[in-house]
Structure formats: C-alpha cells, structure tokens
C-alpha distance (Angstrom), angle and dihedral (degrees) to the residues before:
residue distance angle dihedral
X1 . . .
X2 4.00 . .
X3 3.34 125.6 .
X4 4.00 137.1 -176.5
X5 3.84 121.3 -134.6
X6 3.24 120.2 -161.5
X7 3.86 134.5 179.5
X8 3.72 116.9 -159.7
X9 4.14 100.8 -167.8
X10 3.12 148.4 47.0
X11 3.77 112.7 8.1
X12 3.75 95.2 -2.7
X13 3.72 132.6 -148.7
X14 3.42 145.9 156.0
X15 3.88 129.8 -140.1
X16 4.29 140.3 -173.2
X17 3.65 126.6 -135.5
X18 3.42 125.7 -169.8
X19 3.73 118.5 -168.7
X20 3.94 99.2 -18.8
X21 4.27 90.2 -40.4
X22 3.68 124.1 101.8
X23 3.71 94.6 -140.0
X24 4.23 93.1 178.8
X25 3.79 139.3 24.8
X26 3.22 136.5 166.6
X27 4.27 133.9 168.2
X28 3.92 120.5 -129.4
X29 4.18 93.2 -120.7
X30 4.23 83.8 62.7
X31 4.02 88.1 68.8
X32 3.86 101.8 17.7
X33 3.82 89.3 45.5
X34 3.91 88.9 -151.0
X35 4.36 96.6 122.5
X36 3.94 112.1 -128.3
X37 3.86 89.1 16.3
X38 4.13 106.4 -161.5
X39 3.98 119.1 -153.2
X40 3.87 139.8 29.9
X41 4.58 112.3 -11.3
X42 3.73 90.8 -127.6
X43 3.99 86.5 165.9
X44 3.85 103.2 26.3
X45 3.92 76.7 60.9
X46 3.64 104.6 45.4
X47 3.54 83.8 41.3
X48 3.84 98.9 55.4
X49 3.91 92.2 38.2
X50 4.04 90.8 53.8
X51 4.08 98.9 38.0
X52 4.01 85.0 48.6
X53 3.79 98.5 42.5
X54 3.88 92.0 -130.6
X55 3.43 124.5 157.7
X56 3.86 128.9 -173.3
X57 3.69 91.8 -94.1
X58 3.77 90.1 65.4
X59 3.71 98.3 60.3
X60 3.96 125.4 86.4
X61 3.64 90.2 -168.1
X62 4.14 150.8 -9.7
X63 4.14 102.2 -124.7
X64 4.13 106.8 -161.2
X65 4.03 120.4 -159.9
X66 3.27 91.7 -129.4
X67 4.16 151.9 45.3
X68 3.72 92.2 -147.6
X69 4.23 120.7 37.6
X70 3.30 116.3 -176.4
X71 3.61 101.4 173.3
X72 3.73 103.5 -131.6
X73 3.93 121.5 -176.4
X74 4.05 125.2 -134.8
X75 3.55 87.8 -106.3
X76 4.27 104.9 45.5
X77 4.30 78.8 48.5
X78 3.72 90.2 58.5
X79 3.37 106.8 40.4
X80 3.77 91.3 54.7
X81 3.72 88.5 62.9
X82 4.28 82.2 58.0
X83 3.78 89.7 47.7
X84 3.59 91.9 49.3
X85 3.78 96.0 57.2
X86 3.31 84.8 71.7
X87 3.65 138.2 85.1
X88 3.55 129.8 -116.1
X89 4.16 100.6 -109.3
X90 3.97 91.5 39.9
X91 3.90 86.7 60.9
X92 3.92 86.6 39.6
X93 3.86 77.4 55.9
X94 3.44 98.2 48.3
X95 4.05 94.8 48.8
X96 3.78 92.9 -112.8
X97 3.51 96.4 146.3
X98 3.78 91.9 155.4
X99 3.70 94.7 60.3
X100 4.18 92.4 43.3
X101 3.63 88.1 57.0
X102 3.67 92.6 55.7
X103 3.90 90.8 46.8
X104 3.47 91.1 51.8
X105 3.76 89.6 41.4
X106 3.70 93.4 57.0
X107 4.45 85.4 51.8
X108 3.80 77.4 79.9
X109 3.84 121.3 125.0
X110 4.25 97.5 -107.5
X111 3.47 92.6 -116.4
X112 3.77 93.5 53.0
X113 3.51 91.1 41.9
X114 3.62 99.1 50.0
X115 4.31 89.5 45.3
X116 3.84 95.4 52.2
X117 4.05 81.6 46.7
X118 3.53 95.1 58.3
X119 3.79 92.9 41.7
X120 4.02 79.0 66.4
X121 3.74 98.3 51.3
X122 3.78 92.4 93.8
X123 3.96 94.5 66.1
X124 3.66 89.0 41.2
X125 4.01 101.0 51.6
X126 4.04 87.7 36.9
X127 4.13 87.0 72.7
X128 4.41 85.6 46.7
X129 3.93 83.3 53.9
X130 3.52 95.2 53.9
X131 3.64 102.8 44.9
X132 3.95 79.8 45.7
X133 3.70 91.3 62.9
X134 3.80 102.1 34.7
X135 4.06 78.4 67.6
X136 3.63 86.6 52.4
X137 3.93 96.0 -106.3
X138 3.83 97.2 122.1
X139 3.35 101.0 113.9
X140 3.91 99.1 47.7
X141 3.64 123.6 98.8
X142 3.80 114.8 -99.5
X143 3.80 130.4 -153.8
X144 3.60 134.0 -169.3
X145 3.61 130.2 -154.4
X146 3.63 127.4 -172.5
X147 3.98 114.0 -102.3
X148 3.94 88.7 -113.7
X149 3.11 102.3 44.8
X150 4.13 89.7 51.5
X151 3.71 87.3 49.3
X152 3.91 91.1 46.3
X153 3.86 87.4 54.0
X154 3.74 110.0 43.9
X155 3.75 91.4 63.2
X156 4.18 95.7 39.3
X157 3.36 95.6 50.1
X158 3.93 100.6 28.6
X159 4.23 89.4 49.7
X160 3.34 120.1 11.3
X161 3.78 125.2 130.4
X162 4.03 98.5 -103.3
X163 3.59 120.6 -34.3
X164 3.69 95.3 -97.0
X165 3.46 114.6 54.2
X166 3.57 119.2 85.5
X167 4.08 118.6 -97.4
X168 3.87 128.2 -162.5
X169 4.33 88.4 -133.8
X170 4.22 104.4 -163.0
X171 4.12 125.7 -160.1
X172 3.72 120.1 -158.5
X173 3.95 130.7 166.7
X174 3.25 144.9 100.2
X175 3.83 102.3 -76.5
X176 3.70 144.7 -60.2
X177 3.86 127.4 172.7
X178 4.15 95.0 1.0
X179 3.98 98.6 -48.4
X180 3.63 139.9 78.9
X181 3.65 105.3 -166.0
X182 3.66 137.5 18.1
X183 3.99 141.4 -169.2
X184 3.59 127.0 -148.8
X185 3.70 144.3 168.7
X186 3.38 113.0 -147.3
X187 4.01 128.7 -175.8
X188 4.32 133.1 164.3
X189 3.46 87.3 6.6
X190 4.22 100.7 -52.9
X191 4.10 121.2 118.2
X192 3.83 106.8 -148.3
X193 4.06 109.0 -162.1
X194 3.65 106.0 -123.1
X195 4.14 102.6 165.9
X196 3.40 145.8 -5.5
X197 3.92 150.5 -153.8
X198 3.98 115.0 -152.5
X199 3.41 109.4 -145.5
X200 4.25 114.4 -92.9
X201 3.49 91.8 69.0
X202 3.74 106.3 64.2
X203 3.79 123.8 145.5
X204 4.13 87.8 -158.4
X205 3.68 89.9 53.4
X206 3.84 88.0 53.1
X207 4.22 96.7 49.1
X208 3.98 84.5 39.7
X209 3.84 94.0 52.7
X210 4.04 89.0 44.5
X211 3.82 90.4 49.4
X212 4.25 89.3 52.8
X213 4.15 81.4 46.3
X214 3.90 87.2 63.8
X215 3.39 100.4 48.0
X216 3.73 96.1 -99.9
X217 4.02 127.7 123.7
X218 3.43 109.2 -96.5
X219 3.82 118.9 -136.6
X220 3.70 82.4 26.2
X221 3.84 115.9 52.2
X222 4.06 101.6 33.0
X223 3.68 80.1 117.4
X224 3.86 89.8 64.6
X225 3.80 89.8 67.7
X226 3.81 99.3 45.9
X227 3.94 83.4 54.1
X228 3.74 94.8 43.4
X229 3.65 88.3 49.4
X230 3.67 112.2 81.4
X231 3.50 85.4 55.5
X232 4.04 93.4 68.3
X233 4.18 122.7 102.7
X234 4.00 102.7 -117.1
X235 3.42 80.9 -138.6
X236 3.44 98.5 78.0
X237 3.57 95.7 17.2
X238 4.33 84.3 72.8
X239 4.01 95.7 60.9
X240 3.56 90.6 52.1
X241 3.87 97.0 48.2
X242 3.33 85.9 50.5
X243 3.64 93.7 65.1
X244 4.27 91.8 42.9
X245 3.59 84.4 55.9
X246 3.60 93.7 64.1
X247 3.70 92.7 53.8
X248 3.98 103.3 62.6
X249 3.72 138.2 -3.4
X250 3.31 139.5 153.6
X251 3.66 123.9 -56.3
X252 4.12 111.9 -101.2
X253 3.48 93.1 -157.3
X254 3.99 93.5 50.6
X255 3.73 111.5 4.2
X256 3.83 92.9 -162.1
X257 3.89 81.9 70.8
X258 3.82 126.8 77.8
X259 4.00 115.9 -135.2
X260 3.51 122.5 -162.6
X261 3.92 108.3 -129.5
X262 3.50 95.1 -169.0
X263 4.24 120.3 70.8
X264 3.92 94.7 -124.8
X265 3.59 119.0 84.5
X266 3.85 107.6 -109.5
X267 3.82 92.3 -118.6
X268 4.10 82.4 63.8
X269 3.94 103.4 46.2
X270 3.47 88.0 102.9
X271 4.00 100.8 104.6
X272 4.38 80.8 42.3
X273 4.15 90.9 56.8
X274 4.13 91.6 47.3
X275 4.14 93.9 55.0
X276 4.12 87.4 28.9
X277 3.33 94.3 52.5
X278 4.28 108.5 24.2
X279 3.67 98.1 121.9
X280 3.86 102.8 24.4
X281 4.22 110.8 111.0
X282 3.30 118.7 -108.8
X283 4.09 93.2 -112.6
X284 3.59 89.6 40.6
X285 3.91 83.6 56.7
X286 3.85 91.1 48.2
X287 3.65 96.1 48.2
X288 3.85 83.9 51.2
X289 3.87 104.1 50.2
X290 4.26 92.3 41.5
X291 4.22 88.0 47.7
X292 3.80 85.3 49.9
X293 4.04 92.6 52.1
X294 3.36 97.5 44.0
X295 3.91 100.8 47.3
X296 3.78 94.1 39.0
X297 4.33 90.0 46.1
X298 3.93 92.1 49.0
X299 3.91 88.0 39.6
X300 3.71 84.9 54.7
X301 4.15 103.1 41.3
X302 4.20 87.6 47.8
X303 3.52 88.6 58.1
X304 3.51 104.3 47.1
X305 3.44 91.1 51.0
X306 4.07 91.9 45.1
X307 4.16 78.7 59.7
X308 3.70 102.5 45.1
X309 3.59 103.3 22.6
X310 3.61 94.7 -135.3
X311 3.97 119.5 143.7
X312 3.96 98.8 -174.0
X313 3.95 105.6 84.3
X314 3.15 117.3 171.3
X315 4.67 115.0 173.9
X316 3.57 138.8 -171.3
X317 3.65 133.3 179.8
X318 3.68 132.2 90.0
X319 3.56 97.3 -74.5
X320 3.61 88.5 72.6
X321 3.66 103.9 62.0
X322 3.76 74.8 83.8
X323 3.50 86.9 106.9
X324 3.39 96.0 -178.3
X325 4.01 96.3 56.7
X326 3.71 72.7 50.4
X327 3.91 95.2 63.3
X328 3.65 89.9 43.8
X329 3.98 95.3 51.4
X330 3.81 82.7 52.7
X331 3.47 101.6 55.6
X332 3.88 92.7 54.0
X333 3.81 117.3 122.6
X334 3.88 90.3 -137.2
X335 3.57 95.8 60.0
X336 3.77 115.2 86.1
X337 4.14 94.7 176.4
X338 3.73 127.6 8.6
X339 4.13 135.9 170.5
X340 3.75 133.6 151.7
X341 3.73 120.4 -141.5
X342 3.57 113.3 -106.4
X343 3.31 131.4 -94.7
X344 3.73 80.7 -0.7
X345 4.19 109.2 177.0
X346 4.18 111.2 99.5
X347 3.68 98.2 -55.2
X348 3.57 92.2 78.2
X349 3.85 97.1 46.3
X350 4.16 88.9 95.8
X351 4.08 81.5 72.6
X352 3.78 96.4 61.2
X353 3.57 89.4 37.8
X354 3.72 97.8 57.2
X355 4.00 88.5 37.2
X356 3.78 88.7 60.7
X357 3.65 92.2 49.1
X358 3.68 88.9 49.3
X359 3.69 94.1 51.6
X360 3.68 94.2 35.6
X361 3.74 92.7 57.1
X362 3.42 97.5 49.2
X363 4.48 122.2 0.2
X364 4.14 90.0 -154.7
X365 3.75 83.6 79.1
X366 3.54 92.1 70.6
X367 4.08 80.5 88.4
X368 3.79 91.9 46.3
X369 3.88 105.3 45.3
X370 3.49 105.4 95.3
X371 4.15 131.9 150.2
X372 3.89 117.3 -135.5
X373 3.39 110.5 -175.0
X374 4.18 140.3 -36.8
X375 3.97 91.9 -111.5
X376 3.70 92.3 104.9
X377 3.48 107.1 127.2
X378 3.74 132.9 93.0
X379 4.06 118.5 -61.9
X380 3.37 114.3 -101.2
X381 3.23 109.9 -117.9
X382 4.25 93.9 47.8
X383 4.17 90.0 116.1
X384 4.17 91.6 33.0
X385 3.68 91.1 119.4
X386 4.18 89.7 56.6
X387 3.36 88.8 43.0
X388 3.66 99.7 56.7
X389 3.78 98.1 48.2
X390 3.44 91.3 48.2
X391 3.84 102.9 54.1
X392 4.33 93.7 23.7
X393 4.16 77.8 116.6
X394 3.42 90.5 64.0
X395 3.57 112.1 24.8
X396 3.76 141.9 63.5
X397 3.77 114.6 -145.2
X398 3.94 116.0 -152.5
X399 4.49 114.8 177.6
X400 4.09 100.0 -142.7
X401 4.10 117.6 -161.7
X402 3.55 87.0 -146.0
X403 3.48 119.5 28.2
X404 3.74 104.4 163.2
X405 3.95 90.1 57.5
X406 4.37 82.5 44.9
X407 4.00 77.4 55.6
X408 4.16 97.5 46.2
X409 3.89 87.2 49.6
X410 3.92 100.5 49.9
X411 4.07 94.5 37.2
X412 4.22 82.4 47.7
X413 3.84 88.4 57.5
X414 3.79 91.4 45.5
X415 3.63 111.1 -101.6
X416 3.59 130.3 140.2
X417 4.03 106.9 -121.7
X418 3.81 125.0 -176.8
X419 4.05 124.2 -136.6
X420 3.30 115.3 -156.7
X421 4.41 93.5 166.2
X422 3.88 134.5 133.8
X423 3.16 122.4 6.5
X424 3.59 124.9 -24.6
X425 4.14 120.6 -96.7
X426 3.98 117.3 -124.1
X427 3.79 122.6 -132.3
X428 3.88 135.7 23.3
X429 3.79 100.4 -42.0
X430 3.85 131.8 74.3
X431 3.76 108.7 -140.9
X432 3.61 104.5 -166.9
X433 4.37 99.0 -68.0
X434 3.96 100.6 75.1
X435 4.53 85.6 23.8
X436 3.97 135.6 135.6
X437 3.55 102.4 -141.2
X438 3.69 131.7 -165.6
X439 3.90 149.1 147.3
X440 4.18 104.1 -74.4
X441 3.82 86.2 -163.8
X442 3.81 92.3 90.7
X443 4.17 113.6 56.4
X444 3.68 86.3 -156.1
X445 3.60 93.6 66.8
X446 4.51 81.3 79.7
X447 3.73 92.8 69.0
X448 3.74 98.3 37.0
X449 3.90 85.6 57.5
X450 3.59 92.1 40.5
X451 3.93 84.0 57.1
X452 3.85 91.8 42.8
X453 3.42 96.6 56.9
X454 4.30 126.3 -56.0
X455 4.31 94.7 81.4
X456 4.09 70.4 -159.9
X457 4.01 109.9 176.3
X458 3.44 110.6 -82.0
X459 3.94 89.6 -120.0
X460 4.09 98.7 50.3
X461 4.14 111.9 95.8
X462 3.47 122.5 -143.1
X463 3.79 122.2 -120.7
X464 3.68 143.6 -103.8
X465 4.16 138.0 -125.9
X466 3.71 130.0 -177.7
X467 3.33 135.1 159.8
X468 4.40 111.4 -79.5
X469 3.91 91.0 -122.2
X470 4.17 85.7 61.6
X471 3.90 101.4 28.2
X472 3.83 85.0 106.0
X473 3.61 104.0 55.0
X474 4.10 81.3 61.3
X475 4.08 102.4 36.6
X476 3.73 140.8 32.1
X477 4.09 99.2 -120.2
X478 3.84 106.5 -162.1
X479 4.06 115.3 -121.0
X480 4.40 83.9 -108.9
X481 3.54 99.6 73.0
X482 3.83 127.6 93.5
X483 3.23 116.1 -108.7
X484 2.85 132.8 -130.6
X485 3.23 93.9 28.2
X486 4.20 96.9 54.3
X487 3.62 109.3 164.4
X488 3.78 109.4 -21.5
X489 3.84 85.4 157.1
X490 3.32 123.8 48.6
X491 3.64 102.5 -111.8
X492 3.89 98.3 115.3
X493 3.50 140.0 81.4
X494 4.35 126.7 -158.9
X495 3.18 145.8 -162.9
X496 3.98 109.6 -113.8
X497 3.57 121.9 -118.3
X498 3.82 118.0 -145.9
X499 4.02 96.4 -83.6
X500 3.90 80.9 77.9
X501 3.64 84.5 104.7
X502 3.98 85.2 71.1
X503 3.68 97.0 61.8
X504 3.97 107.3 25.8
X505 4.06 88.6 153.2
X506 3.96 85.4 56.0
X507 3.76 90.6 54.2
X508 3.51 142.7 90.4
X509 3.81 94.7 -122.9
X510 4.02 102.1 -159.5
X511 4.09 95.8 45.8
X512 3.61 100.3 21.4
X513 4.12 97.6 -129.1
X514 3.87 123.7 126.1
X515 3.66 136.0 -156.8
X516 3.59 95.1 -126.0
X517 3.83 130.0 -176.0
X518 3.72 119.1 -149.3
X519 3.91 110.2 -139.7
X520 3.64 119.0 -150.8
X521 3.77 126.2 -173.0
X522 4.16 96.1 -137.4
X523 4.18 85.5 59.7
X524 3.98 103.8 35.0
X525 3.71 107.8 9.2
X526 3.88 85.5 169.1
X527 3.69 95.7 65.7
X528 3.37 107.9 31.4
X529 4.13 87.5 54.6
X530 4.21 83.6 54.5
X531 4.10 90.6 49.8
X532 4.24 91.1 44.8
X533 4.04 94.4 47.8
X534 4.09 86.0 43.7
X535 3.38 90.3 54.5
X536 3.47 93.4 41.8
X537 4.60 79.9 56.7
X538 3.47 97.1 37.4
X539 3.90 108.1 30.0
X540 4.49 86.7 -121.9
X541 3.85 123.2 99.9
X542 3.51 89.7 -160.5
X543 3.56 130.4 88.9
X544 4.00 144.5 -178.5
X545 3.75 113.3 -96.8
X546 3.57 127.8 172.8
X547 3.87 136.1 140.0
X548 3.97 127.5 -63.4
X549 3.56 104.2 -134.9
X550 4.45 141.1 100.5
X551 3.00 107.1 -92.6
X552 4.02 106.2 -93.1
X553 3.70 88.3 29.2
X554 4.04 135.0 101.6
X555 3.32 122.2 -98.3
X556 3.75 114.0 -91.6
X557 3.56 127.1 -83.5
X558 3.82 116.3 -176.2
X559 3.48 140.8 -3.5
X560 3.63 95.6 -81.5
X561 3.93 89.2 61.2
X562 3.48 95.4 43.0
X563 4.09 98.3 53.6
X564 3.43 86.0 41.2
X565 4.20 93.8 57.6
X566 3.72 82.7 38.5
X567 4.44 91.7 62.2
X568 4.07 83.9 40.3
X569 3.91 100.5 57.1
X570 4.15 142.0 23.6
X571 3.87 91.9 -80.2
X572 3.84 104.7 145.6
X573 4.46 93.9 177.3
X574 3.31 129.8 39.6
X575 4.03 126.9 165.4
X576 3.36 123.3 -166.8
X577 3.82 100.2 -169.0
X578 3.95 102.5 -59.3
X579 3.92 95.2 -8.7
X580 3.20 115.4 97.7
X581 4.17 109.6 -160.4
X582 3.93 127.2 -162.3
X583 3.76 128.3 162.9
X584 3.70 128.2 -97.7
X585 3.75 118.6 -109.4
C-alpha cells in the first residue's frame, strides 16, 4: 500500500508512505530554493518521483492537505496582509474593489460563509487536477482530507502513546479549509470530532497580523517575537495585554471554542492593531502578543481536558511552533503525556493525509502506522559528484575514516564546522544532518556565526544538543514527555538547570530556558557519536547546533548546496559524509 501526500499551501511538500511509514519527505523551498515556498511542489514532486523511481502505477492514491486549494503564491499571501491594514472606505478609495468584496464577503454569518466557500471548491481543486496531470498523475485516485483533520492526524498517529489508548489530539493555527482550531478524541486508530473554531476567530491570525505590524514576515518570523519577548518590562507589557484580551477568548458557551469579541473578523484587525497599538514599543508589543498565546493556549488545553477527562494531549498546527506555549502546556499538572509533531505548521499535513488513507483503506493498520524518525529526505551526498566538479576551483577535497572524531577535534579547538551527513531532516529545524556546530561554552561564538553567515537578529539565541542519556543534567524535562525519546525535535522549551553556565550561547540569556534537542544514538548515530567524543575533548556533552543556510535561504539539501553556501560565507569546515571540504588559499 503506497500512497502520495501532497500539500498544496503554504510551505508545500510532498511525502511517500509505504505500509503505514512515511519512508521520504521533502519541502518545495529544498529544490526551488525560495524559503517558505507557497503553491503547488512542482520540483519537490518531480524530485521525489525521479530519486524514488516511482511511476504512476506504483501509487494507490494522491492524498491532498486540503478540501479547498486555491493555489496562492508567496507574493498574493503577502500582499493581503498590506491590503488588510487597511480599512474598508480607504480601499473603496483606492478602487480596490476586489479586496472590498472579500471584506464584505468575510461580514458573512460563518455558516454562510463557509457554504458559499465550498460551493467554490470545484474551480479551486480543478487547477490541483491539472498540475496533477501535467506530472502525469491523472489517472491516479485522489483524496482529500480536510486541513484539520490532516493536522489532527499527523501528530495522533505519528506520536501517540500506543495506538490504543485514548488521546486528547488538539489543532491550532491560523486557518485552513474554514477553521482554525479543532478538538478531537481519538482512540484504536479513530478521530471523533469533539469541537471546533470557524475561521474569524483565530488566535494565530491575531500573533501573525501583529508580527506583519512590526515589520516582520508573517507566517515566517512569529518566532522573532517569542524570542524578543523575555526582553519586555511587564510593566508595559500589562496595558497592552489588556487590549489583546479584548480581541478573543474563549467561548462561554463552549470553552473548547474560540469567540471573537471584537466585530471584525480576525483576519481583518489589521486597521484595529495600527490605532491599538500606535505608540506601544516594539518589545512591549512582543511581550504582549507571546503573554496573550500562552495564557489563552493553556486556558484552552485545561479546559478541554476538564471536558473530556483525557490527560494524553498530543497538538499540531502552527500555533504550536510556539514552543514556549509548548513548555508551559507541559508543565501542567493535568497533563499526564504531551508531544507536538514536529515541524508541525502545513508542511507536515501530507503525514496525516497519507495516515488517513492508510487507516481509511484498511483500520488493521492502526497497529502498523508508526513514525520513525524526521530524516526523510535525500542523503546528502546524492549530487556529490556535481558538486565536486563544479566547485574543484575552489575547494580541496580530503576522504576522512573518521569524520565525527575530525568534527570533536575542530569544534574542541573552537571552530565553527558544518555537517551536511545522512539524510537530510524535514521541516524548520536542523537536527544535527544539515547543522552548524560549535563549542556553546564561549557566548561570543553568536556573533562570530552571525558574521560567518546567519545575519540572525541580534536578540535570537542559538540552540543546544546533547546526547538523551545527559539532556537532564542541562534542562528541567517536565514528567509529560516521552521518554526516551525527550525532545528529538525541537519543539520544546526548559527551564535551565545550573550547568547553564556551560552553554551560555545555547541559552536564552534573559529567562534562562533553551530550546534543546535531545540526541539519541538509535535516531542520529552520526551526531550523537560527534557530541560523546567532544565531550570526551572538552569535558561538555552538549554542543551548538543551529541550521546551515544564508540567511533568507532554505536549509541545505545536498552537497551542491552546501559547497556552494560554503564559497558564499566565512565557513572554514564542511563534511559531506566522509569528505571533509576547505577552501583553497
């Protein structure tokens, strides 16, 4: 049984799974190299189809992310956050008739709203069947699941507890196919609807519109203002929280709901945040927006489990890459297991999708759907050949028997060495193969990389590994998470314990938390070999780890990518696998 996921949005991708197991994934930015790519993956497809050797005759089905696809572009999905900062008689003013009929069209009554919507999904999913057939895909079956739903059953199926037990599963972003949050109880493998949020009254809306108010990308850099937010005076952070409040809450009538308490839909508050917000500072702002998640989030998880009684939660949806709502959900008394699905905004709605299918098509793979790891893209060295006869000018070449010990010896001097080994990670965090490694002992080490190569804001902190059988010695891990399997991903925030002074450049300097990622040999043997031999150098099994990329660029992919960041920046090391690669003088 094999069966194609695709999503069709916002940060596309496409992914295989064979018998219950996505075996390969990969996002459209890795090939297009255009980050947070928005539309159809013409060449994450191509690619996958051609570096598998799949034909059409292979697949069971096509699984889309969504009912509805209408095949936005990067640049129509930010310029409606411009339009929307504006009221409706300045773009009467302006002659934007276009955009006043979708402001008036979103004055609808939901339920009206959301039936004329569907009444328009033919046009929309007639586009998806074309680009489906121009990659010769025509004549295989398609299904569509609902955005929710595909959010709601990445994370059940890919991390719950056993597959028979039941799980509080928990949906939160800022929309997709007419809602922006959902609430389901799930047990041997079925999702049972329990609530609902329509979309209009969507918290990640709200912190996406106040990230485009400060200049920021929205969908993009919400993580700026969870970083910057520490930093803010509670003093001024309480006026402005004050104001959020009065935007959205929780529903009185059913508090697993979110109700609006403004009239404007919450894609439209845009014109409300400018005069809200005119003279509040930009941290003050920040402080504001993350206290508002995180309060309203917790507020939300307490109840639903108040109504069902269910302590395993597990969530997915963009809302929680809010890693530090994350940490806070975590530390609840009520919740007896908790983990988020990596890398869990739209990217990895192909997972549920293909999940579905496989329960769908027969329910005796609830035993049999299982997720392994997120290393699921290509290896890295699959275009090394290319790569070396195109930078040989540049470039020495040197084969090393033991490259992560090379690796222990340079990061124990205090260089900055990049890994691009294994197969590559999928989503938005580099977990050791596609990593920038260095010692976190020496704070300094932020602005030399920052010189090197990130340009990161000089306000963002880097972030931690070490091995799992040490990640407590460095972090407070809450009694919810799985062990042993504690934060493999990325998608947690702790409390420091008092060996922070060991890795100041992995911390969060104001509040003292980190993002940590818990290494174990069984998932990346690679890396957690290079964090034991440079603590067996250095006395600290902990090490620096953030993403090899330019800054405004994807992650790397291949060799080709890497050497070709390597001749653009300061990077002195690079392995590819076994080859180690320096410049020429």
């Amino acid at each position: 049984m094999r069966f194609l996921g695709i999503n069709e949005g916002a940060n596309s991708s496409v992914c295989v799974c064979e018998d219950g197991r996505v075996t390969f994934a990969l996002q459209e930015e890795r090939v297009s190299r255009s980050k947070e790519y928005i539309g159809f993956p013409h060449q994450a497809l191509d690619f996958t189809l051609a570096h598998l050797g799949l034909a059409p005759a292979d697949l069971d089905a096509v699984c889309l992310s969504n009912l509805s696809s209408p095949m936005m572009t990067r640049a129509s999905f930010l310029k409606d956050y411009d339009i929307n900062l504006k009221g409706i008689p300045e773009l009467f003013a302006e002659g934007d008739m276009k955009a006043v009929a979708k402001r008036l069209f979103r004055k609808l009554p939901d339920g009206l709203r959301k039936a004329s919507r569907k009444a328009r999904y033919g046009g929309m999913n007639t586009a998806i069947d074309r680009a489906l057939a121009d990659h010769g895909l025509g004549a295989v079956p398609v299904k569509r699941y609902a955005h929710h739903s595909n959010h709601a059953a990445s994370v059940y199926f890919g991390l719950r507890k056993n597959p028979h037990d039941p799980h509080l599963v928990l949906t939160l972003d800022g929309g997709g196919d007419e809602d922006c949050s959902r609430v389901y109880l799930a047990e041997n493998g079925r999702m049972t609807l329990v609530a609902k949020t329509p979309f209009g009254h969507s918290l990640g809306q709200i912190y996406g519109r106040v990230t485009h108010l400060m200049g920021m990308t929205p969908h993009e850099h919400e993580y700026k203002l969870m970083g910057m937010a520490p930093y803010a005076d509670d003093k001024y952070v309480g006026p402005a929280l004050d104001i959020l409040r009065g935007y959205l809450d929780l529903d009185p009538a059913n508090p697993l709901v979110f109700k609006r308490r403004i009239p404007e839909d919450t894609t439209f508050i845009g014109p409300r945040l400018a005069r809200d917000f005119r003279r509040v500072r930009f941290d003050s702002l920040a402080g504001a927006i993350q206290a508002f998640a995180e309060e309203l989030v917790v507020k939300w998880v307490k109840a639903a489990i108040a109504k069902t009684g269910v302590r395993n939660v597990v969530a997915a949806g963009g809302v929680f890459m809010n890693v530090k709502a994350n940490k806070l959900i975590a530390e609840l008394p009520e919740v007896d297991y908790f983990d988020v699905f990596p890398s869990c905004g739209d990217e990895t709605l192909p997972f549920g999708s293909v999940w579905q299918a496989c329960f769908d098509a027969d329910p005796a793979m609830n035993e049999r759907i299982a997720f392994d790891d997120i290393y699921l893209g290509p290896e890295a060295s699959f275009d090394l050949d290319e790569a070396r006869q195109t930078f040989s000018d540049c470039l020495n070449f040197e084969t090393v028997a033991d490259p992560e010990d090379r690796i222990a010896d340079l990061l124990a001097a205090g260089e900055v060495v990049a890994r691009c080994s294994g197969r590559m990670e999928f989503g938005a965090r580099a977990l050791g193969n596609r990593s920038l490694l260095a010692d976190p002992g020496d704070y300094r080490v932020i602005a030399r990389i920052n010189r090197m190569i990130k340009q990161r804001d000089f306000w963002m902190p880097f972030a931690p590994a070490a091995t799992a059988e040490t990640i407590d010695q460095f972090v407070r891990v809450p009694k919810s998470l799985p062990r042993p399997r504690v934060s493999p991903y990325m998608m947690h925030t702790f409390d420091t314990t008092e060996r922070r002074e060991e890795f100041p450049a992995g911390t969060q300097q104001y509040d003292q938390t980190a993002r940590a990622q818990a290494v174990s040999k069984d998932l990346n043997p690679g890396f957690h070999g290079i964090i034991k031999k440079f603590a067996a150098r250095s006395g600290k099994s902990i090490v620096l780890n953030t993403s090899f990329n330019l800054h405004g660029f994807p992650v790397v992919m291949g060799a080709r990518d890497a050497m070709d960041v390597m001749c653009n920046s300061g990077i002195d090391y690079l392995f590819v696998d076994t080859l180690l690669v320096t410049k020429k003088a």
